[in-house]
N, C-alpha and C positions, 0 to 999 in steps of 0.2 A: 475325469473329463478335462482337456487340455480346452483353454480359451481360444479360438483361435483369431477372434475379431481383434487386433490390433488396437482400435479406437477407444475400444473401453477401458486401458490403459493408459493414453496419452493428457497429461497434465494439460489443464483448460488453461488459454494465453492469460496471460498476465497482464493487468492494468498499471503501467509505470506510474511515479511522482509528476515525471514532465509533464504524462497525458491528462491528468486531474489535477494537476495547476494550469494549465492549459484550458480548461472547460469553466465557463462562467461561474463564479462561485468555488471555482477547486480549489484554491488556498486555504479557505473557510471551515470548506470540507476538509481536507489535509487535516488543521490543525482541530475542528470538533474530532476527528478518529484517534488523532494525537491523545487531548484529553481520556478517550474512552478508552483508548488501550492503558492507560496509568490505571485508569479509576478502576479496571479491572485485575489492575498487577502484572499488566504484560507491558513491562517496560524493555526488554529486547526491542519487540516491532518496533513502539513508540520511539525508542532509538535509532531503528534503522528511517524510519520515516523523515525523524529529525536532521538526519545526517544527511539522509538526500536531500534535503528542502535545503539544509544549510551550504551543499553544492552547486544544487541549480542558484543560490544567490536567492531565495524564496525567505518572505518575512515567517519567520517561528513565533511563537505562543509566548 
C-alpha cells in the first residue's frame, strides 16, 4: 500500500533559540534544557543549544 497523503511525512516546524529567548522566561528555559540534556548524556544537543545562545550573544549556564 503506497502513502499517498503527503502531510504524514512532513517534519513539524521547528522552535529556533532566538524564538525561546525571545519568550518571557526563554533564557531560563534555554539553559534548565541545557542542564537536562547533560544530565541525560546528550551533550551533542546541549552543545548545539550552547553554541547558538553563545551566537545570539545570550548569557549560558
Amino acid at each position: 500500500m503506497v502513502c499517498r497523503d503527503t502531510n504524514m511525512h512532513r517534519p513539524k516546524a521547528r522552535i529556533s533559540v532566538a524564538d525561546i529567548a525571545a519568550q518571557p522566561g526563554g533564557i531560563e528555559a534555554l539553559q534548565r534544557r541545557v542542564h537536562e540534556l547533560r544530565s541525560s548524556g546528550v551533550d551533542f544537543a546541549a552543545n548545539a543549544i550552547e553554541q547558538e545562545m553563545a551566537d545570539l550573544d545570550l548569557p549560558r549556564p
